[in-house]
C-alpha positions as CSV (number, residue, x, y, z in Angstrom):
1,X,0.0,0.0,0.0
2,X,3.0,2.5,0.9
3,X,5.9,3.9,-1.1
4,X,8.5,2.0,0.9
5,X,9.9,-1.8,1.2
6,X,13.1,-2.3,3.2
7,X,14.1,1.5,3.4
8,X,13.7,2.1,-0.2
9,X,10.8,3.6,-2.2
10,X,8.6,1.3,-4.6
11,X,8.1,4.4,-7.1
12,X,11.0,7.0,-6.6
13,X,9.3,9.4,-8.5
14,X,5.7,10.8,-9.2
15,X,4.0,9.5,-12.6
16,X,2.9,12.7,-13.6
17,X,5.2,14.9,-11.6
18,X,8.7,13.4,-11.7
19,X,8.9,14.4,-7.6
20,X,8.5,11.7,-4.9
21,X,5.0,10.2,-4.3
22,X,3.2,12.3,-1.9
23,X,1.3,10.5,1.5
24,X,3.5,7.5,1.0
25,X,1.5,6.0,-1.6
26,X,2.4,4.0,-4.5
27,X,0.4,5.1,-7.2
28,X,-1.8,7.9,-8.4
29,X,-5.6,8.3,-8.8
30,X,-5.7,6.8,-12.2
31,X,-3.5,3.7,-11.2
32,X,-5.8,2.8,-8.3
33,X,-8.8,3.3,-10.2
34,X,-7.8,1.4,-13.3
35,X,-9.6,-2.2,-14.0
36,X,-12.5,-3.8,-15.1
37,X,-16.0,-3.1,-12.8
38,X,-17.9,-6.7,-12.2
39,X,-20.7,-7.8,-10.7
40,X,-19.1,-10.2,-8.4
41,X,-17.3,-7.4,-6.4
42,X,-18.9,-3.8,-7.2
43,X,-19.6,-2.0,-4.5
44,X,-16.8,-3.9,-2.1
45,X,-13.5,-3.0,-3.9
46,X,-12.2,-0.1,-5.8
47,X,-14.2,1.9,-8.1
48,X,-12.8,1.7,-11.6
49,X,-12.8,4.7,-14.0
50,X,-10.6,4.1,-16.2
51,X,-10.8,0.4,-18.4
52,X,-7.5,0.0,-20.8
53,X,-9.9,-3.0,-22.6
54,X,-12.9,-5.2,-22.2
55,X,-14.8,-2.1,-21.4
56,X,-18.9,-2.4,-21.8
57,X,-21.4,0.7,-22.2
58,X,-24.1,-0.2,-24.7
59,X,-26.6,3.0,-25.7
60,X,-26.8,4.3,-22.7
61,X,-24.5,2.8,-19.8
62,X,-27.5,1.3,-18.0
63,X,-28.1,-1.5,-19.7
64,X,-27.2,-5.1,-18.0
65,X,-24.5,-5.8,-19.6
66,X,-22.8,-2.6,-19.4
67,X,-19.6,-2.6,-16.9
68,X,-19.2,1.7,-16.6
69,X,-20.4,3.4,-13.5
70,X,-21.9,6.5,-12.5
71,X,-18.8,9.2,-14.3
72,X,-18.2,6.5,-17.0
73,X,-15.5,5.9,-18.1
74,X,-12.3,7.5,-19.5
75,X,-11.6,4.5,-21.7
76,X,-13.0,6.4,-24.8
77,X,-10.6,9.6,-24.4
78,X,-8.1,7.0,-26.6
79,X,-10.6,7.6,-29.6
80,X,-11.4,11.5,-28.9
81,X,-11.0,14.4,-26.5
82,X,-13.9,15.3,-26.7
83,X,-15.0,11.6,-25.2
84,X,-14.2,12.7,-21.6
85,X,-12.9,15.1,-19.4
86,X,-9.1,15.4,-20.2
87,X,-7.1,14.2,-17.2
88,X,-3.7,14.9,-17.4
89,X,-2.3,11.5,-16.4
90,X,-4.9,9.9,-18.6
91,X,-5.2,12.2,-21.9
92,X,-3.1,15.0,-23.5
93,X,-1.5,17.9,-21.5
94,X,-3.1,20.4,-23.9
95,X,-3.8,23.0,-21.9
96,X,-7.4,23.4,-23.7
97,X,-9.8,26.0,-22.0
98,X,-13.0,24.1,-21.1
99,X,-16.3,25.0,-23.1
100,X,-18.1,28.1,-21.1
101,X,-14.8,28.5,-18.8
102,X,-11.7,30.2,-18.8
103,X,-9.3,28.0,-16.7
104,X,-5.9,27.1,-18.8
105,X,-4.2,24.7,-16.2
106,X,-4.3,20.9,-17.1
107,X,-6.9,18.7,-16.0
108,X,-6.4,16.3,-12.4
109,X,-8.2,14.2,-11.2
110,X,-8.2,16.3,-7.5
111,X,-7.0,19.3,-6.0
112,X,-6.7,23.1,-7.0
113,X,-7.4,21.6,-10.9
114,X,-9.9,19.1,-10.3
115,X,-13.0,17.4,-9.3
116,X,-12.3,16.1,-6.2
117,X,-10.6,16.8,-2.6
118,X,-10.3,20.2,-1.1
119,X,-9.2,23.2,-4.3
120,X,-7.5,25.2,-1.8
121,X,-4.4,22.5,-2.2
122,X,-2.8,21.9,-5.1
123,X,-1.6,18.3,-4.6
124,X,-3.9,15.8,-5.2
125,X,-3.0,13.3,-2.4
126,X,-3.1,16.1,-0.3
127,X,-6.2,17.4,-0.9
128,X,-8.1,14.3,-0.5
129,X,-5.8,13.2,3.1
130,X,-8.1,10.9,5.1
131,X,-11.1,10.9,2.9
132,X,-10.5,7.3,2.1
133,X,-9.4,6.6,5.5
134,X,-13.2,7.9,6.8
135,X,-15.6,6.6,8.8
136,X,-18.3,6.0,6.0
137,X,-21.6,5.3,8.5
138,X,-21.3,9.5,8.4
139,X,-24.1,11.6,6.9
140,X,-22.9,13.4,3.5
141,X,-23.4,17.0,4.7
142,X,-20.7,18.5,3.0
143,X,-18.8,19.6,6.2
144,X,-15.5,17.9,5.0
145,X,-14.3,16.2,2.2
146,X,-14.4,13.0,3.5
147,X,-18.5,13.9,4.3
148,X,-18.8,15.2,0.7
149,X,-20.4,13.3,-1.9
150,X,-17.9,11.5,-3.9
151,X,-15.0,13.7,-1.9
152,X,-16.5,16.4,-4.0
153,X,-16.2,19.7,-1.6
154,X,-19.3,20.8,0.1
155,X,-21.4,18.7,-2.2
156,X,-24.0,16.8,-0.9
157,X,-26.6,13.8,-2.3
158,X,-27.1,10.4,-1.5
159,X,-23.8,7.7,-3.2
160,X,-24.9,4.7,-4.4
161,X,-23.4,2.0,-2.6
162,X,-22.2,0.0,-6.2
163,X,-21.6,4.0,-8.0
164,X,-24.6,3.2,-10.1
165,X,-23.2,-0.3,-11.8
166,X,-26.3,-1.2,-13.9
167,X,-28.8,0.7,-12.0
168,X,-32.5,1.4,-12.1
169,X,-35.1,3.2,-10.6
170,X,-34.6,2.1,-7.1
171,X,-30.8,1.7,-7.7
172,X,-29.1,4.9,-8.1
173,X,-27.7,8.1,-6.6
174,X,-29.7,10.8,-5.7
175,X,-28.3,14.2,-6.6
176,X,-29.0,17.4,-4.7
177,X,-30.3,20.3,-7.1
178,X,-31.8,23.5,-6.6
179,X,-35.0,24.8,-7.8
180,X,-34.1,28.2,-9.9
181,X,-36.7,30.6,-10.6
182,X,-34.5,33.8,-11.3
183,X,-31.3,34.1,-13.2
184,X,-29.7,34.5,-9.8
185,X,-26.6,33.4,-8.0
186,X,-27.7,32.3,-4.8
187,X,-25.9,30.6,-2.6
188,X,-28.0,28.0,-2.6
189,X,-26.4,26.5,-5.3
190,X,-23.2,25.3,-3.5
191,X,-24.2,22.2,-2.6
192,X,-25.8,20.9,-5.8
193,X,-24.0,18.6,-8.8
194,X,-24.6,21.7,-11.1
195,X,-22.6,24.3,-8.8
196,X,-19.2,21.6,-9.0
197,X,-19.2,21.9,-12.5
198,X,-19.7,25.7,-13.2
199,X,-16.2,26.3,-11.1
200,X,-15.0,25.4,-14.2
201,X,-17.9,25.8,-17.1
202,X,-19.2,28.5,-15.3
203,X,-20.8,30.4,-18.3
204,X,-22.7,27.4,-19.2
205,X,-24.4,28.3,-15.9
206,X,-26.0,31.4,-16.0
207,X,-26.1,34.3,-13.7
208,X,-24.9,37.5,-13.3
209,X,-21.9,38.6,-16.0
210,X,-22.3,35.5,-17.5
211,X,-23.8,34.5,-21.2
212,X,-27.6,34.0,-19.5
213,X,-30.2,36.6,-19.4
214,X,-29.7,40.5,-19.7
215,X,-31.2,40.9,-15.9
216,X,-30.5,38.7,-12.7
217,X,-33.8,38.9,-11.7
218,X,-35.6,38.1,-15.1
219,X,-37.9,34.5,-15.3
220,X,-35.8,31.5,-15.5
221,X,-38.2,30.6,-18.4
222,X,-38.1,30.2,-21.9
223,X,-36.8,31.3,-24.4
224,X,-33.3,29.7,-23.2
225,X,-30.0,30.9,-24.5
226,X,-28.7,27.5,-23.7
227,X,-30.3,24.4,-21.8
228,X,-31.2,25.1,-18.2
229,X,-30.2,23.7,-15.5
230,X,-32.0,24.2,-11.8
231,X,-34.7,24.0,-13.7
232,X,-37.5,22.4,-11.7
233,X,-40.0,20.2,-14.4
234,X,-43.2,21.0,-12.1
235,X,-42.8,24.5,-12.5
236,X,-44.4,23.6,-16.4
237,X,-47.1,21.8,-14.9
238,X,-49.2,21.1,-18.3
239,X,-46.2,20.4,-20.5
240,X,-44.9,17.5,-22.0
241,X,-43.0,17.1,-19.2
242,X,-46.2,15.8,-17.4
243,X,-45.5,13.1,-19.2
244,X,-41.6,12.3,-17.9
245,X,-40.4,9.2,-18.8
246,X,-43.4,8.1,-20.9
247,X,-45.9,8.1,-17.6
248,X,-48.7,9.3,-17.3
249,X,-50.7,10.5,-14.0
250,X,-48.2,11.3,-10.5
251,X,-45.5,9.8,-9.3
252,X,-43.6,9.1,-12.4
253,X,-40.7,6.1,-12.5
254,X,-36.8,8.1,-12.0
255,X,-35.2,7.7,-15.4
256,X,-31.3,6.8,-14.5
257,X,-31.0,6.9,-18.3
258,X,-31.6,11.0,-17.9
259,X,-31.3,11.6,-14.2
260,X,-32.5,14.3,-12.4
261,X,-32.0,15.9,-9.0
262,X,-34.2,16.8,-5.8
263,X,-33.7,19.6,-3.4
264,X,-33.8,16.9,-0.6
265,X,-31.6,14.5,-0.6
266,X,-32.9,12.3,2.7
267,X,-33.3,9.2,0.3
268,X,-33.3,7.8,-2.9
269,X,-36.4,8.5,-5.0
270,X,-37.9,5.4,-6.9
271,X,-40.3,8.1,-8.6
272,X,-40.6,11.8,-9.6
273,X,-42.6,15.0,-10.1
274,X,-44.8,13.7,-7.2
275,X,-43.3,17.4,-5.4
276,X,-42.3,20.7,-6.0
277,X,-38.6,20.3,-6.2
278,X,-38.1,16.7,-7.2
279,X,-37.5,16.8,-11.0
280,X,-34.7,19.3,-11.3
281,X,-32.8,19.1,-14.3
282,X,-29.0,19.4,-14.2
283,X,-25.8,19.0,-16.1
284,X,-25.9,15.4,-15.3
285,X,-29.1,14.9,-16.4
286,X,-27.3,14.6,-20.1
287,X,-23.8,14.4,-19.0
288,X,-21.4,11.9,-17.4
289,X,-18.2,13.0,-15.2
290,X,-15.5,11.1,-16.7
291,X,-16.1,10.1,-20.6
292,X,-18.6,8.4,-22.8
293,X,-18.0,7.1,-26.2
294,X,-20.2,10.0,-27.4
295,X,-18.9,13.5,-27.8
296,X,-19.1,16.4,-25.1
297,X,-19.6,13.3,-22.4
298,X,-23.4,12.5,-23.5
299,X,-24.8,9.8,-22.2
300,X,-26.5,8.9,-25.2
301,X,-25.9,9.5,-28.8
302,X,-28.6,11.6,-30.1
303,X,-27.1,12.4,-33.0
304,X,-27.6,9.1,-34.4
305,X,-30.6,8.3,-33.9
306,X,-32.9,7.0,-34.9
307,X,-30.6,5.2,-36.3
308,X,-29.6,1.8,-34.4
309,X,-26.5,3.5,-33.3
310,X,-28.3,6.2,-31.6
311,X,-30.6,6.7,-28.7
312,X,-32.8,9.2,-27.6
313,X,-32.4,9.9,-24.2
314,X,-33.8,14.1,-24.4
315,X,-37.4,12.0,-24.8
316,X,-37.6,11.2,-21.1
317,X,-38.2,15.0,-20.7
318,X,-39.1,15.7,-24.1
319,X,-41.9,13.1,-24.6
320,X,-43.7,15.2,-27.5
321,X,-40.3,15.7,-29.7
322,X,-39.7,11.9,-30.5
């Protein structure tokens, strides 16, 4: 487990650094987290993100045979950038500005450039110290990184205790949302999905001096500039989105092929737009966090359907656009 056998270090230098492994470990994120997700063991063993071969995603990662998890899968980056987010120990150091952001640095999996652990510290080991190491029986309140989702600072929601390996309505992880209804910038935000990833996309998120409305205070209705997000479905009561997920009447089945979030997070919903503030859309809803094998991380591939290739995964909301 450590960086040391007899006195002398199993990996004298960093993969991606060329400097001594940090917190006396012996690999990096992406060697830990490389390997091939089964059924036998989900859930009990490490997490795998990244699958060199023998990787399995079908049309939309949820199907039974499919072997991603919840992000994906950063497998597909070997095809096309624009497959997955661009880790620098996984893809090319091309210092490429994200879409709707303007940070330059390369892409890590934690730290002061990336995802996870605390982005006051720059090292990734660092920023993530005793998060694995935590008692997990504790609520995810966001206090810590060890009591944020995922190790995802100050993020909260509900993990799913297999990361979402072939999950269904009853079987998934309930993300925490927030239910817009001005082009604001509350603070409210800071604990949902959406808020993580507009620290880097953050134009892609509205609000003020951003590419969204012209007033902070204007309807968060259509016309959109781009697709909303904190965009609770029940506040179009008599829309097709009454009809979410091809249901009809309340309580509709949660879609894990397009996911939504809920403004409470105290459990896992097996059905939606039975509240006010449980059908929130967010980038999740058609994204994944690591890499797809469709472009800009979709979880489907719209584009080609309705062709066999393709699938159309905006017709869970979208039920009269088919």
């Amino acid at each position: 487990m450590h960086n040391s056998q007899s006195g002398t270090m199993v990996v004298p230098t960093s993969v991606d650094s060329g400097n001594p492994q940090a917190a006396l470990l012996n690999n990096n994120c992406t060697g830990c987290h490389t390997g091939v997700n089964a059924a036998a063991d989900v859930g009990s063993t490490i997490p795998y993100v990244l699958t060199t071969s023998g990787v399995e995603y079908g049309s939309t990662g949820t199907e039974i045979l499919s072997n991603t998890l919840a992000g994906g899968n950063f497998y597909w980056l070997t095809e096309s950038a624009a497959k997955g987010h661009n880790v620098k120990t996984i893809s090319n150091t091309n210092n490429k500005v994200p879409p709707g952001g303007s940070v330059s640095m390369n892409l890590t999996c934690a730290g002061s450039s990336g995802c996870h652990g605390d982005p006051a510290i720059s090292n990734e080991a660092y920023s993530i110290r005793y998060a694995h190491h935590s008692d997990t029986s504790l609520s995810i309140d966001g206090s810590t990184i060890a009591r944020s989702y995922r190790y995802l600072d100050g993020i909260v929601g509900i993990e799913d205790s297999d990361y979402e390996f072939r999950p269904d309505a009853s079987n998934h992880n309930q993300y925490k949302g927030y239910r817009r209804t001005t082009d604001d910038t509350s603070t409210n935000t800071e604990t949902t999905m959406s808020y993580l990833c507009s620290r880097c996309h953050v134009n892609f998120h509205s609000g003020a001096g951003d590419l969204g409305f012209s007033d902070d205070a204007a309807p968060f209705e259509s016309p959109w500039l781009r697709h909303p997000t904190d965009f609770d479905l029940a506040d179009a009561s008599g829309s097709e989105y009454d009809s979410y997920n091809k249901v009809s009447g309340t309580a509709k089945a949660y879609s894990v092929i397009s996911p939504v979030a809920s403004t409470s997070v105290a459990s896992v919903l097996p059905a939606v737009l039975s509240t006010a503030g449980d059908a929130i859309i967010m980038c999740l809803t058609c994204h994944r966090a690591h890499g797809t094998p469709n472009d800009a991380i979709l979880r489907w591939d719209y584009k080609a359907w309705p062709g066999a290739a393709g699938y159309n995964g905006c017709e869970v909301c979208h039920t009269s656009k088919n």
